[in-house]
Structure formats: C-alpha cells, structure tokens
C-alpha positions in Angstrom: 26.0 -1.9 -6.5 25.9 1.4 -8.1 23.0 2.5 -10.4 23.8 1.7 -13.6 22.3 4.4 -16.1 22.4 4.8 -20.1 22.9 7.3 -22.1 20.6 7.9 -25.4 21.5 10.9 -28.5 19.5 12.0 -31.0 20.3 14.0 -34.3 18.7 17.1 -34.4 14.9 16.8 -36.0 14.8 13.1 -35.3 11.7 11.9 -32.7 12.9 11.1 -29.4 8.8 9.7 -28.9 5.8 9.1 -30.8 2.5 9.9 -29.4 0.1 6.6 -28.9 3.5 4.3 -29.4 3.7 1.6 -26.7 7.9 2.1 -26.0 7.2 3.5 -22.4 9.5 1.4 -20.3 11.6 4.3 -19.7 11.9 8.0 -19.4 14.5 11.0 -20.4 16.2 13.5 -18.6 17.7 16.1 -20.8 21.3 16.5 -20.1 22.2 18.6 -23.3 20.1 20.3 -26.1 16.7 21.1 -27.3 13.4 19.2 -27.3 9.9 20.7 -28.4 6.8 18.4 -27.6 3.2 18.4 -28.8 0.1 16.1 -28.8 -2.4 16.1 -32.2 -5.3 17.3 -30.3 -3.6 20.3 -29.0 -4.5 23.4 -30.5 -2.0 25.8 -28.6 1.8 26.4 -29.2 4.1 23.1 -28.5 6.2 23.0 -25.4 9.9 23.3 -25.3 12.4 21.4 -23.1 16.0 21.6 -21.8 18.7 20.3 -20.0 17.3 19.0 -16.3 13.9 18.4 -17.9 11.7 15.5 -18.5 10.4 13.4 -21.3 7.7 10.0 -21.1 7.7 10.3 -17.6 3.7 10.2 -17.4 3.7 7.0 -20.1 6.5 5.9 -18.4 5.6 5.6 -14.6 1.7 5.2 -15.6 2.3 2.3 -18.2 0.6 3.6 -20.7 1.4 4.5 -24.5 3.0 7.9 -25.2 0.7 11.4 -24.9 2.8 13.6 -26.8 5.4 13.3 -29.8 8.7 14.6 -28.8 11.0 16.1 -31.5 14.5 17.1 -31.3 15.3 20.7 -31.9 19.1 20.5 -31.4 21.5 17.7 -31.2 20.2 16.6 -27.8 22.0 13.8 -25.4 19.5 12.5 -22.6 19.5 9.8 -19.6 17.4 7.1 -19.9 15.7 5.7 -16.8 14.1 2.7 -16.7 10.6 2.4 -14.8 11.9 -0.2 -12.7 15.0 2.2 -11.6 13.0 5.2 -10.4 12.9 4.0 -7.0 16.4 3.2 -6.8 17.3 6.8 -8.2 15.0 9.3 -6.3 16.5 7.1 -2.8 19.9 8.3 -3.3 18.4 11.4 -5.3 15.4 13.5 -3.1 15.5 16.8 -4.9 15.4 15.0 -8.4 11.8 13.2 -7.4 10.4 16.3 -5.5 11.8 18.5 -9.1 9.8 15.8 -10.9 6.5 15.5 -8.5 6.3 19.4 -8.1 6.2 19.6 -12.2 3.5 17.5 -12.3 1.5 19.4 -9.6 1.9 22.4 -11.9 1.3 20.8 -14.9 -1.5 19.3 -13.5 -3.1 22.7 -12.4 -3.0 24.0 -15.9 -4.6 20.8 -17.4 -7.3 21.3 -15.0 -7.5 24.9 -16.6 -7.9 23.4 -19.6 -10.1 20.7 -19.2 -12.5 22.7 -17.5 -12.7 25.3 -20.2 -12.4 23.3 -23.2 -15.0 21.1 -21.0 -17.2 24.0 -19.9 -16.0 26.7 -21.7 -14.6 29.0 -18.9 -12.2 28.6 -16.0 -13.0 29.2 -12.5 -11.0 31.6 -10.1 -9.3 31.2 -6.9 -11.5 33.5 -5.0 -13.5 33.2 -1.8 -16.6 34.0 -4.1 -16.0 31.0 -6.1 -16.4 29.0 -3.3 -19.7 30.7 -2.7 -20.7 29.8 -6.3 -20.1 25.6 -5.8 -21.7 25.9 -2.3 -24.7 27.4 -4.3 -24.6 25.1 -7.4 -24.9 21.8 -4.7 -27.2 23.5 -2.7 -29.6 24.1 -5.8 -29.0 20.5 -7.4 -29.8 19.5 -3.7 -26.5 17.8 -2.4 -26.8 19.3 1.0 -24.0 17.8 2.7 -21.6 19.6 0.0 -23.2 22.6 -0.1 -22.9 22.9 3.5 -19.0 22.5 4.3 -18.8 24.8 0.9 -20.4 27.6 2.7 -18.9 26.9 6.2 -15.8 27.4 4.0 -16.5 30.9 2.1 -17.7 32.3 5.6 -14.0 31.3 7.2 -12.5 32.9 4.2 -15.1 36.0 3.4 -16.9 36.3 7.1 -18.3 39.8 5.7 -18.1 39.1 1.8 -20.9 40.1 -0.3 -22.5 36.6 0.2 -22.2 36.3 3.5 -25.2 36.8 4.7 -27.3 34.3 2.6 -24.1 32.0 3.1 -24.6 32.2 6.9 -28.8 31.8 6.5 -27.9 28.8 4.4 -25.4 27.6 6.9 -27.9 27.6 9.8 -31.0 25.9 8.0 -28.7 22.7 6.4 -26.2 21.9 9.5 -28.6 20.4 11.7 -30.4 18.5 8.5 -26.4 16.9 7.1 -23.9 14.8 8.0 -20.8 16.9 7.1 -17.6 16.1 8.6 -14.5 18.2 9.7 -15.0 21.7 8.7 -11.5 22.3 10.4 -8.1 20.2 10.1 -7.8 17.9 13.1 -4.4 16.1 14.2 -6.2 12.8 13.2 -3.4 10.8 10.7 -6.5 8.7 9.7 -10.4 10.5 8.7 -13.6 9.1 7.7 -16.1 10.3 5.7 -19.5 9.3 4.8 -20.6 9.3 0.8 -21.4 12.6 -0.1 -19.6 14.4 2.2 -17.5 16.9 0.6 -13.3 16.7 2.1 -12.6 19.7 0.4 -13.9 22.8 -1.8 -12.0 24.2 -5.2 -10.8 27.5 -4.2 -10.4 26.7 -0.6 -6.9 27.1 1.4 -5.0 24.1 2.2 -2.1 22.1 2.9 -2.8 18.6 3.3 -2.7 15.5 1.3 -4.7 12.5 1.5 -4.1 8.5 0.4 -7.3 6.6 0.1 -7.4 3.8 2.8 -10.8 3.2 2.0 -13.6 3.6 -0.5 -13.5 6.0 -3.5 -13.2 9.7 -4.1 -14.5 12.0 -6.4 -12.8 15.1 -7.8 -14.6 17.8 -10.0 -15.0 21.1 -10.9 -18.2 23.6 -10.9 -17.7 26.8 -13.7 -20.6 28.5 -14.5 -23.2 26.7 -13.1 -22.1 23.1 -14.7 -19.9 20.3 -13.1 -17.5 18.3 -14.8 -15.9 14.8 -13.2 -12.4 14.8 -13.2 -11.9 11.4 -12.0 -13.2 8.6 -9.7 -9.9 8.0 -7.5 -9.9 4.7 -5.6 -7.9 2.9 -2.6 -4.7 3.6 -2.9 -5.1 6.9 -4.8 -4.0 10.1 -3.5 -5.2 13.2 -4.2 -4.6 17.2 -2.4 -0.9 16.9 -3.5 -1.1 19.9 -5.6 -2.2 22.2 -2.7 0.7 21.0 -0.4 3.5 21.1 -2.8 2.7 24.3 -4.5 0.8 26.6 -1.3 -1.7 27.8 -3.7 -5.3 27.3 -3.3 -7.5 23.9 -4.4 -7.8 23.5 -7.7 -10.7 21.2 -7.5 -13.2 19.8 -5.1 -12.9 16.2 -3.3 -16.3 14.4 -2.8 -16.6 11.3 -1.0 -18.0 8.9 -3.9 -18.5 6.8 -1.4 -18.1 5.5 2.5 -14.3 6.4 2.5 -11.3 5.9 5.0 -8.3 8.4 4.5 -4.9 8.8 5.5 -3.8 12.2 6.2 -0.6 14.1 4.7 0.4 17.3 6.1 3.2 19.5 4.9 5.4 18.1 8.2 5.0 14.5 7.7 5.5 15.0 3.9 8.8 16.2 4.6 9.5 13.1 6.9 8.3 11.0 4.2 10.3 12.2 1.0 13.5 11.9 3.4 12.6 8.3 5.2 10.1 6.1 2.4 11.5 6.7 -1.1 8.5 3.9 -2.2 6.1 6.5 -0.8 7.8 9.0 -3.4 7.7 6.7 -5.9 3.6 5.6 -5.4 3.0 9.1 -5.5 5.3 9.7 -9.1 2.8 6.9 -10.1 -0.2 8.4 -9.0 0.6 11.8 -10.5 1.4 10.0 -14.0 -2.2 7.9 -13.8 -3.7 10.9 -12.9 -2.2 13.4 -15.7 -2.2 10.6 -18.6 -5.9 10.3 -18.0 -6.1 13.9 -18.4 -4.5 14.3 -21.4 -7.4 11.7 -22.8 -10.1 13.5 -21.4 -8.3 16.3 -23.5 -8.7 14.6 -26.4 -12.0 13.5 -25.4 -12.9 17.5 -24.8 -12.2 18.2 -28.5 -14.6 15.0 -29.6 -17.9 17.4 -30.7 -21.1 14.3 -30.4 -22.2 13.8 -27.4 -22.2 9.8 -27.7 -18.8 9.9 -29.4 -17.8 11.4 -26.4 -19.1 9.1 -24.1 -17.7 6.4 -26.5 -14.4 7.5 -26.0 -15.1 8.4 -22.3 -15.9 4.3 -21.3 -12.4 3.6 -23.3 -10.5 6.1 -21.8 -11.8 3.5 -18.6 -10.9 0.1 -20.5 -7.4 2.2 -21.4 -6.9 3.2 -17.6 -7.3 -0.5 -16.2 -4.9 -2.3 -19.0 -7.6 -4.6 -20.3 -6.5 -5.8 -23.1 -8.5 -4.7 -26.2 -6.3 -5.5 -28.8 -8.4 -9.0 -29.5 -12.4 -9.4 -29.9 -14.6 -10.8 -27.2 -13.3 -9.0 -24.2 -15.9 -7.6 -22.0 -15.9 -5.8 -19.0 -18.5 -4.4 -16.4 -17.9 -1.0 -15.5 -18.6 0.9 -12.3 -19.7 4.0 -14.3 -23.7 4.7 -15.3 -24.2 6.2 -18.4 -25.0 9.3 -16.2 -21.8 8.9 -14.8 -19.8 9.0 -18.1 -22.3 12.3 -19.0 -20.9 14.2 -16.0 -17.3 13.0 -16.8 -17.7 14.3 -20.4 -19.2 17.7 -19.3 -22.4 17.1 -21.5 -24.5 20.4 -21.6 -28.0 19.2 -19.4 -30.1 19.5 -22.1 -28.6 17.3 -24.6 -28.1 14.4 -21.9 -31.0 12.7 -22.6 -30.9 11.6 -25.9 -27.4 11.1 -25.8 -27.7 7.9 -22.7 -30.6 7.0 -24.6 -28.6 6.7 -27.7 -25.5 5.2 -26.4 -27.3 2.9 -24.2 -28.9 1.3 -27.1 -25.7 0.8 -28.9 -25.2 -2.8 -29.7 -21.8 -2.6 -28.0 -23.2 -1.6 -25.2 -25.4 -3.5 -22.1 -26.9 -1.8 -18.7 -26.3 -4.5 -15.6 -27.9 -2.8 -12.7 -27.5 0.7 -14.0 -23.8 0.7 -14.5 -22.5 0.1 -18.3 -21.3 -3.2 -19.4 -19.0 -3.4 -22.4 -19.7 -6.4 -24.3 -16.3 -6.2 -26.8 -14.2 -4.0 -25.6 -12.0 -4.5 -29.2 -15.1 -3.5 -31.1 -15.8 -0.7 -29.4 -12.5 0.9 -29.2 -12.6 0.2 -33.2 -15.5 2.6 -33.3 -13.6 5.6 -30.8 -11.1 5.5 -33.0 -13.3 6.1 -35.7 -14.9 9.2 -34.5 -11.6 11.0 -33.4 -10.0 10.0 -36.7 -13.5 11.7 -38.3 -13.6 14.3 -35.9 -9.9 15.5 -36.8 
C-alpha cells in the first residue's frame, strides 16, 4: 500500500507551531510559501523557510515539545508527516532523509558556535593551532591520556607549526606514561576505548562516524582556556556524523566517559547504509533531533545569568531529555550527573563553582547519593526553573 500523506494550509500570519506546545507527532515540509521561525530566548534575526524545507522535525523525531514558534509569512501549503511514517518515506525517498540529516549537521555546527560563545564567550577555530590549545588545556588540568592523542594530532597536521616543538617534547614524556588508543584510523568496524581516552580532537580532520556499542561518550569544547560539556551520549548514540556528511573539520571533541565499545562508520559504508537500512537512517534522524533539541535548551539555559539557576535548569533539561514525567508531585529520579558534572555542562566560570554546588546542593529539592544528584520532586523543581527563566526574561 502506498504512503498515504496529508496536506495542511495556513493563512498568512497564522502559527503553523508554538514553541513549548506538546503537538509534535508530526513534521512539515513546505511545498508552497513562506515561513519565518524564532525561539524567545534567541536574541538574533528569526529564520526564514521555503518550499523543500522543514518544520518540527527536531520535536517531532525527538518527542519532545516544540523549540521554536513558526509563523506564516505567506499563504503557505505544507506536507504533514507523521513520526511513525518517516521510515516508510526516507525507504522509497534517500535524498529526502540525507537533505534532512545533512541540515541538521549544519545546523548543528552553528549551535555548537553558539553555545560555546554564549557559554564561554568566544568561538574556537578550525586550525591546527587550536588543537594545540585543547592538548595544552588537558595537559595542564592533568588528563594525560587526552592531552596526548591531542598533540599526536596537531604534530600530523602542523609537523613544523609554531608549537611543534614543545608539542613533540610533550609527546615523548606522556606516551609511555598513558593509555591512548588509535592515533590513526584502522579498518576495525568495531574499537574500544578505555575511560579517558580521547576518540577524537575539535579541529582535527575526519571522516568517520561512530554508534556507541558500549559505555558512554563525552563531547565538549575547550575556548579560551575553559571546557564546556555538550553532552553525555550513551549506547546507542552516535556521534562524528557532522564530520562525515559535511568534510569539514570536528567541531568538538569525543572523550570516552567511560569503558566504551564503538562501532565504526566510514564515508564508504555510510553510503552502503543510507541505500540498504533505511532504519539505520531513521535512528540517526532521531539521534540528530535528541541531540539538537537538547541544544536548543542548553541555549536557553546559556542566557539563565545565576549560577544555581543554571544548574537548576541544567538537571531539568536531564528529567526533560529522559520523558519522566514531571507534570505530577512526588516523582524522583537519581541522576548520573555530580553537581560537578552539571557545573561543566553549564560552562560555570571556575571561580564561582564553589559556592554555586554548595548552594544547589543544599537546596531542599535536591539530595547527593554517592556523589551524583538525586531529584527528590522532579514537579517541584521544574516549578522553580520555570521561575527563574520567566524572572530572568
């Protein structure tokens, strides 16, 4: 049976989708007319749309409410696709999923951009010397077994750079000391790395994807001298996609959170898959959406000014990303996060992160089981983020 799609119009100036509204089930593709979207926290221009664009797909394929408001410049006709008939569509339709996949790897490098300087107030560069800067920044905070694949790295890609001399001394003192794994590509389809170990560097050529098999992965960013978490990623997860579908260098750096199994992608056997495993496609439409709906919160979070009300909002941007439900009191939940942890995420400035775990860990909301963060109401305490956004606004 053929795929049965609908057809949805809207009168110019009428909302086609209301940031935080729950009505994700489906997604739009423009077919006539203009659309122009924005989100509350965004302080920058909205973003206009047209026919053989997109709208709710991140909501949509991710589950979660709306990110942005979508309003109706023209008369506009769209398609509406169901969540549950994406994988029907991109399997008689390839170059519709890899249109909609490689938008998100774009849009995803720019949200990095601006996460990391609304975060850290700066962007890093693509440039070998950037590289040089994270090996340096690991090497100082004493995470040797990033520090040294991060300068094995810069030397491959600046042998006689301006660094490369103290890159190379560096080199030399921490490889015998670390247990750093594959420096190079290898035709393995499956590599394992020990916690720690750093898979790849922001700023560093590649194209290869990987899908967590085992144990979690960390991705972050270093700009001027600070790290900020961008997520945790766990099995199932796959991360690197942005480097194989665009050819441009990483836009942020893979840490192994901890003992981790991965599958490998490479530009060849991507190919194979988008032709022969549409459900591979349409995992990695989901992951995308997870991944770029999270960081449109941690937007919003960015904009939050206290440094509790930002780790506040950081623990229910977790709550938010597992779908417990806190729209009732007495839910709790035990987090794999630290208070540390949420710090990092949050890009807290060192020298205000003690009083601000101290402080949020003797909220009354709030319990510490073993050093990770346990919610005990998960209702009252996304009462109180709401608070402090709607206060901070």
């Amino acid at each position: 049976m053929a795929l049965q799609l609908s057809f949805a119009q809207f009168k110019q100036g009428s909302y086609i989708v209301v940031e935080g509204k729950s009505n994700a089930d489906f997604f739009y593709i423009i077919q006539k007319g203009m659309v122009q979207c924005s989100k509350s926290s965004d302080q920058g221009n909205p973003v206009r749309y047209g026919p053989g664009d997109f709208i709710g797909v991140v909501p949509c394929m991710s589950g979660h409410s709306q990110v942005e408001t979508a309003v109706a410049l023209t008369d506009v006709i769209c398609i509406s696709v169901r969540r549950d008939q994406y994988p029907e569509l991109i399997a008689s339709n390839t170059p519709l999923a890899l249109k909609i996949i490689k938008s998100f790897a774009a849009r995803m490098r720019t949200m990095n951009d601006i996460l990391a300087k609304l975060t850290l107030k700066n962007v890093s560069t693509d440039t070998a010397e950037h590289i040089y800067q994270v090996a340096s920044y690991y090497d100082n905070a004493g995470k040797l077994d990033i520090a040294v694949y991060a300068y094995y790295q810069y030397l491959k890609t600046k042998p006689v750079g301006p660094n490369a001399d103290q890159a190379k001394r560096r080199f030399v003192a921490l490889k015998p000391r670390t247990h750093a794994v594959y420096f190079e590509p290898t035709a393995e389809l499956t590599r394992s790395y020990p916690e720690k170990a750093m898979i790849f560097s922001e700023s560093q050529s590649g194209a290869e994807m990987f899908i967590i098999k085992e144990g979690e992965v960390e991705i972050s960013k270093v700009v001027d001298g600070n790290e900020v978490i961008l997520a945790v990623l766990k099995q199932g997860d796959m991360f690197g996609e942005m480097a194989l579908l665009e050819n441009k260098p990483r836009s942020a750096s893979a840490i192994a959170h901890s003992n981790c199994r991965l599958m490998v992608v490479n530009r060849s056997n991507f190919d194979q898959m988008v032709s022969t495993q549409p459900q591979l496609i349409s995992k990695l439409t989901t992951t995308l959406s997870e991944r770029l709906w999270s960081m449109y919160r941690q937007i919003d979070n960015a904009y939050l000014t206290d440094p509790v009300h930002k780790m506040v909002d950081m623990i229910c941007l977790q709550i938010e990303k597992m779908k417990i439900s806190a729209d009732r009191p007495n839910v709790s939940w035990q987090s794999d996060l630290s208070a540390q942890d949420l710090c990092n995420m949050c890009g807290i400035q060192q020298q205000l992160q003690p009083k601000a775990i101290y402080d949020f860990q003797n909220m009354s909301v709030i319990r510490i089981n073993d050093g990770k963060v346990f919610v005990k109401d998960c209702f009252e305490i996304t009462k109180q983020a709401a608070f402090y956004k709607k206060n901070n606004k």
